[in-house]
NUVEX-235373 format. One record per residue: x negated, y, z negated of N, C-alpha, C in turn; residue in one letter. Coordinates in steps of 0.2 Angstrom, whole numbers, plus 2048, in hexadecimal, padded with zeros to 3 digits. Example, Ala and Ser with C-alpha at 12.3 -4.5 7.8 and 13.67 -1.06 7.14 Angstrom:
<nodes>
7BE7E47D97C27EA7D97BE7F07D9A;7C07F57DD7BC7FB7DC7C08007D9S;
</nodes>
This chain:
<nodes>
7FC7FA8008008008007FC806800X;7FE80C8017F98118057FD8157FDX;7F981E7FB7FA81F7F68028227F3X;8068237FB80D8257FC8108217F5X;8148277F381A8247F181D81F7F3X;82181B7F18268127F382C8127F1X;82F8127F683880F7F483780A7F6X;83C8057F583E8007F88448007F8X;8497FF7FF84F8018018517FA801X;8577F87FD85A7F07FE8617F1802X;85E7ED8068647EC80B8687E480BX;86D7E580C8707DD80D8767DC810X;8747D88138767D881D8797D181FX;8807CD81C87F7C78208847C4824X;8837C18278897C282B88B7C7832X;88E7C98328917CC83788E7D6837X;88A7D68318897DD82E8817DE82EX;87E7D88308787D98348777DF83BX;87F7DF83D8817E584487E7EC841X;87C7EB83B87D7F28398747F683AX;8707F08388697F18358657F783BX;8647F48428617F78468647FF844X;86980284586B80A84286780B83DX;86A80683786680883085E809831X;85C80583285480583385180B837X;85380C83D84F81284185381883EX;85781C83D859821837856824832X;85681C82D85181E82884B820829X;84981C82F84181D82F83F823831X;84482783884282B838844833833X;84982F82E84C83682984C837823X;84982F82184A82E81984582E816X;84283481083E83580E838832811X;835837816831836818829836819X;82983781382183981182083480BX;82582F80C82382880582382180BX;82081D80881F819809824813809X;82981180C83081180D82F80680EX;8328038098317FB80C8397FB80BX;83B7F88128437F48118437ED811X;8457E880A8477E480A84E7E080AX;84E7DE8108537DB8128577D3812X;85D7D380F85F7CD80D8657CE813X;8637C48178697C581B8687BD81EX;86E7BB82086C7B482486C7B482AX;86A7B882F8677B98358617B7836X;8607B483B85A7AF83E8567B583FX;8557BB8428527C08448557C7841X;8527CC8418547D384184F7D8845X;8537DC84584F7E184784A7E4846X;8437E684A83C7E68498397E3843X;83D7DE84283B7D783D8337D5843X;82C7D583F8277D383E8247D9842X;8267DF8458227E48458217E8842X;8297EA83F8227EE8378217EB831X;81C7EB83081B7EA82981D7EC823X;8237F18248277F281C8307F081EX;82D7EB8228367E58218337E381EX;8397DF8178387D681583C7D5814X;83F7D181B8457CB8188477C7813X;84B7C681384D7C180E8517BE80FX;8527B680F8597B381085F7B580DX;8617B280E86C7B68098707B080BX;8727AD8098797A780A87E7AE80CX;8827AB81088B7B081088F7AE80AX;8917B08068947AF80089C7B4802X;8A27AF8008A97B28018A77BA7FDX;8AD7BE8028AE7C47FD8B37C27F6X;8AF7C67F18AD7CB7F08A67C77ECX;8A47C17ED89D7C17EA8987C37EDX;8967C47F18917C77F68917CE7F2X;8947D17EF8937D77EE8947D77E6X;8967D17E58997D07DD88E7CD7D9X;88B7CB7DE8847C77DD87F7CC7DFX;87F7D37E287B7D97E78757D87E1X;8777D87DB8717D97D486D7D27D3X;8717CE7D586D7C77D286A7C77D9X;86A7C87E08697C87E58607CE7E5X;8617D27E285A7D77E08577D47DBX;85B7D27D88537CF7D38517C67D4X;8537C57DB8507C07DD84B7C07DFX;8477C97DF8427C77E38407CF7DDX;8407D07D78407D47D28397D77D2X;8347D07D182B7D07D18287D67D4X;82D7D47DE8297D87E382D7DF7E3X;8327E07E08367E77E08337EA7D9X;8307E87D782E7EA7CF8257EF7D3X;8257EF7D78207F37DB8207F77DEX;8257FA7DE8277FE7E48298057DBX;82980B7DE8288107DB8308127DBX;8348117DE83A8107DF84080D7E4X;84580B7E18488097E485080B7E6X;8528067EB85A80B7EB85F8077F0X;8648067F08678037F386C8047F6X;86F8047FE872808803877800806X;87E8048058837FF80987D7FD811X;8817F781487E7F781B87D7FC821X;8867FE81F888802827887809825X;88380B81F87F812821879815826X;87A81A82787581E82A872825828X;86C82782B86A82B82786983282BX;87183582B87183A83186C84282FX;86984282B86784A82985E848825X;85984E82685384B82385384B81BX;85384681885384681184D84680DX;84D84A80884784C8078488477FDX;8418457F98418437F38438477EFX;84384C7EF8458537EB8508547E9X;8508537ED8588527EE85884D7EDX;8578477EE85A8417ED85783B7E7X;85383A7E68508387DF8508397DAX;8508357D48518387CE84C83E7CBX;84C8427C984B8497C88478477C0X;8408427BF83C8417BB83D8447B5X;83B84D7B88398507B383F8537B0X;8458527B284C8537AD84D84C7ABX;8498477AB84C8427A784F83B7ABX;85083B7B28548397B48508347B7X;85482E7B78508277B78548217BEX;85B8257BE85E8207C48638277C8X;8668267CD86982B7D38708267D3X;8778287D487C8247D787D82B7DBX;88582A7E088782F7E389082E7E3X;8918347E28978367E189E8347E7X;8A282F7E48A682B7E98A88317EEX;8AA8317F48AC8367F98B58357F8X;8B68307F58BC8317F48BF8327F0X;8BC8337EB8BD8377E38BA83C7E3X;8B58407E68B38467E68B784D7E5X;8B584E7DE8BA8557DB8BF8547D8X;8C184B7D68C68497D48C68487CCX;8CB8497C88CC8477C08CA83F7C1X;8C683F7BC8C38367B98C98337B9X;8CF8367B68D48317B58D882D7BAX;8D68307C08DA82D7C88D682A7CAX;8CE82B7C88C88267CC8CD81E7CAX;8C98197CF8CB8147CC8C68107C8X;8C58147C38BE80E7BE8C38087BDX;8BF8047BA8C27FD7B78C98007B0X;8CC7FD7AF8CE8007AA8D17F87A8X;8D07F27AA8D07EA7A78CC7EC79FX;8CF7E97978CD7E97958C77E4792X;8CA7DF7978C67D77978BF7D779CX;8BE7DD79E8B97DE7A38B37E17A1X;8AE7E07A48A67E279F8A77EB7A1X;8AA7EB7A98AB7F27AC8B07F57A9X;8B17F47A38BA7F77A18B780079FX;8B98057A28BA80C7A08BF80D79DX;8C08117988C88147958C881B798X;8CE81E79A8D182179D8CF82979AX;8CB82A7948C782E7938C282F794X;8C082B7968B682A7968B882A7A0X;8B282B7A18AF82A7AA8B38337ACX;8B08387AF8B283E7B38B083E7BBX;8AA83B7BA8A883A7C28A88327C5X;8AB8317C98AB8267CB8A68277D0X;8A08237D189B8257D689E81C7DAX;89C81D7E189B8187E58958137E4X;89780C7E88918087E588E8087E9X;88F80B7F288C80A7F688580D7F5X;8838107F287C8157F387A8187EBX;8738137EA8728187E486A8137E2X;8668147DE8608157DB85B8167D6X;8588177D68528187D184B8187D3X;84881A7CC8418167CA84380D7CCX;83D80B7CB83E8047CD8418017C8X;83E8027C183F7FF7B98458017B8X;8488097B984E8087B78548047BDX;8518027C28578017C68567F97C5X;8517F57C48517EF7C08537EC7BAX;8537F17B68567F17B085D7F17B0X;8617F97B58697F87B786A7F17B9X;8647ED7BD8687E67C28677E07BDX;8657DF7B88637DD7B486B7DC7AFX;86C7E37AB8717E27A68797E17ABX;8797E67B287F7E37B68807DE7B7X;87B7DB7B987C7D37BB87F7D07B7X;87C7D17B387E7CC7A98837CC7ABX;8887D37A788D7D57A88917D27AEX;8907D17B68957CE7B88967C77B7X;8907C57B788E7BF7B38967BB7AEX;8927C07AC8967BE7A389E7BD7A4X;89F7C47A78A87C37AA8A97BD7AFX;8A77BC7B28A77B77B78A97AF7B2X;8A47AF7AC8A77A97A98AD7AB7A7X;8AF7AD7A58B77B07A38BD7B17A8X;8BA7AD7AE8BC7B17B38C27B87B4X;8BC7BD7B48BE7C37B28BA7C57BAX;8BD7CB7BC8B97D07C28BB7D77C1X;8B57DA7C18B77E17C28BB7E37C6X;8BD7E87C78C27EA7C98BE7ED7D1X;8BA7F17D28B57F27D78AD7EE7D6X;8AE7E87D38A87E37D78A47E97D2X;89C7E97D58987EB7D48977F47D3X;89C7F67D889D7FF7D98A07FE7CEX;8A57FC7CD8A87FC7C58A37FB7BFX;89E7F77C28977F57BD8947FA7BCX;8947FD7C388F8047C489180C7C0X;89880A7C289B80F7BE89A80F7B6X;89C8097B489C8097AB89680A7AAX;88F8087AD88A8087AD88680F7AAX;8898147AF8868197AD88A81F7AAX;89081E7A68948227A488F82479BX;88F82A79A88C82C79388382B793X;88182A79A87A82B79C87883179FX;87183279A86E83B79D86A8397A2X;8688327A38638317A986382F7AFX;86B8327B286E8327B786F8387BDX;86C8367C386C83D7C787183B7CCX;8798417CB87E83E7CE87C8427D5X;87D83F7DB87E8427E18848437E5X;8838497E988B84A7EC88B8467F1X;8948467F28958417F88928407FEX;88F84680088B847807885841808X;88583C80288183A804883831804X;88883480488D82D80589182F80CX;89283180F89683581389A830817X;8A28308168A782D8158A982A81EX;8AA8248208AD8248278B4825828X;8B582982C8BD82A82C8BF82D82AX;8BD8328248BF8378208BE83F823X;8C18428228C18498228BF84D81DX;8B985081C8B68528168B1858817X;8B185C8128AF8648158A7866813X;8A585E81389C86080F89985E814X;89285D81688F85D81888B85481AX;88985382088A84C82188084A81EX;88084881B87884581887683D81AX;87C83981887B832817881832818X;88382C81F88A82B82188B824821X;89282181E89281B82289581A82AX;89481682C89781383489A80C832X;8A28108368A780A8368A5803839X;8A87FF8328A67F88338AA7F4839X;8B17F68398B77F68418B37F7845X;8AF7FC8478AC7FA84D8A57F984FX;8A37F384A89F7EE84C8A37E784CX;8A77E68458A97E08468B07DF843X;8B47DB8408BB7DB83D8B77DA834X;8B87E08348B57DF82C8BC7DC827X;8BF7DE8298C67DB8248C67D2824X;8C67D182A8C87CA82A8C17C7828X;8BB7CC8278B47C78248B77C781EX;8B97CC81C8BA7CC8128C07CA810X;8C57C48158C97C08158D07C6811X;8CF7CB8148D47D18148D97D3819X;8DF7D18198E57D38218EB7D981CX;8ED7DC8218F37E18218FA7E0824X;8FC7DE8209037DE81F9087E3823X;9097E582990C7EA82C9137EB82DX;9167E582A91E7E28289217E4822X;91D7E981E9227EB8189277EC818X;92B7E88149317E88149347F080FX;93C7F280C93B7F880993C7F8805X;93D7F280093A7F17FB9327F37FAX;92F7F07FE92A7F27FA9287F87FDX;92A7FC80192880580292B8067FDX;9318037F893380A7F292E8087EEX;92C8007EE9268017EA9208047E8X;91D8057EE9188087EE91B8117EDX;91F8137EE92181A7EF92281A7E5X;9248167E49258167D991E8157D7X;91C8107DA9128107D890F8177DAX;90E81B7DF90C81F7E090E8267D9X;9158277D991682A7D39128277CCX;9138237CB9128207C59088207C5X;90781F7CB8FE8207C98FD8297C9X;90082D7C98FF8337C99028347C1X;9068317BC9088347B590682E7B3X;9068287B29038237AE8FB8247ACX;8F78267B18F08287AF8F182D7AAX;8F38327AA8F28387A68F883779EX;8FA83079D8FE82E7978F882A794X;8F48277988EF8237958E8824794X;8E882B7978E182E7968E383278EX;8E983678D8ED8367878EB830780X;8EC82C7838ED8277808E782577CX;8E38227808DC8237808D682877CX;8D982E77E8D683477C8D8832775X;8DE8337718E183276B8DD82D766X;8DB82776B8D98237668D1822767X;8CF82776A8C882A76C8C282376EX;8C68217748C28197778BC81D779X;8B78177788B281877D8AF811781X;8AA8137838A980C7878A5809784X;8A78017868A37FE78289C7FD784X;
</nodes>
């Protein structure tokens, strides 16, 4: 390794979402923090990938296809399979597949900000962005390692994009895993897979640098900030629904429109009875 700085960016690609790497890869290279010394280690079950064995800063890795949601429910037991060789790298950080990296990003913005303290980066969900904590959807299961009470959490960050020092983002993969672990013998699931882990994870921590959405930048969204780090729709690689064995129902009957039309009120007053609630008997997380 040469004297540069070290991220190591973990990608995980199997399946069908291998379509995504060659974008990701020539983007970053030419956008992302470019004056470090940048290694992508890549977990996927494709025979080949892209500029696989010309550069030197790929390292593949095998990956079984695992049903949804374990592929995503495993992302932390899947990094500290290879812990030893990521325990080298000066940092690390971890990006959905189908992002890109449209704008030059510099370490100064985007990395944890040492001299304040700050030990890991998450990024603010784009669809909760400005919104009360109590609409976010944290876990709110009380049998769940993710469980947040309706007072606790102001900001829900996405799971797609977020970071560290290498030690401290080792350490999150480490006690998250336990955690889903744990609930799994229970058969318990968070409620967001690994985005809820992440979430409880960093709730009441001063060693967190939260970032704006821009640098999750939403597909098919309408948003009035600034494009940094975008995702690319997964519909137009492949049928992403029917990988994550997910179909839509387009035969709603009317009963269930009045349903969802009571659900909708009721999720707009029910949060704010139970952040109430909450509040009163002054939860925290556990």
């Amino acid at each position: 390794m040469s004297d540069k700085k070290t991220i190591g960016i973990l990608y995980i690609a199997t399946g069908p979402y291998i379509a995504f790497w060659e974008d990701f890869y020539k983007t970053f290279e030419s956008k992302f923090l470019t004056d470090f010394e940048r290694h992508y280690y890549v977990f996927t079950d494709a025979a080949e990938i892209y500029a696989e064995g010309e550069n030197v800063n790929i390292h593949k890795y095998f990956l079984k296809t695992l049903p949804w949601p374990l592929i995503t429910l495993f992302r932390f037991d899947t990094f500290l399979s290879i812990e030893e060789e990521l325990s080298k790298m000066d940092y690390l950080m971890f990006s959905n597949s189908n992002m890109v990296c449209d704008d030059e990003i510099s370490p100064e913005e985007f990395l944890p900000r040492e001299d304040n303290g700050e030990q890991l980066f998450v990024t603010v969900h784009p669809g909760y962005a400005g919104k009360s904590g109590i609409y976010a959807p944290f876990d709110r299961n009380k049998k769940s390692s993710a469980y947040v009470p309706y007072n606790c959490g102001k900001t829900y960050v996405i799971g797609a994009m977020n970071g560290g020092t290498s030690k401290a983002f080792l350490e999150m993969s480490r006690k998250l895993d336990y955690a889903i672990k744990e609930d799994l013998k229970k058969n318990v699931i968070a409620r967001w897979h690994d985005e809820s882990q992440l979430n409880h994870y960093i709730i009441g921590r001063d060693d967190v640098r939260v970032l704006g959405p821009e640098y999750c930048y939403p597909c098919g969204m309408e948003v009035n900030y600034e494009k940094k780090l975008s995702a690319v729709s997964k519909q137009a690689k492949f049928d992403a629904k029917t990988f994550k064995g997910l179909y839509e129902n387009d035969n709603a009957s009317l009963m269930q429109e009045i349903y969802i039309i009571v659900r909708g009120i009721g999720g707009r007053v029910l949060p704010i009875i139970f952040y109430i609630k909450d509040l009163i008997l002054f939860k925290k997380v556990r």
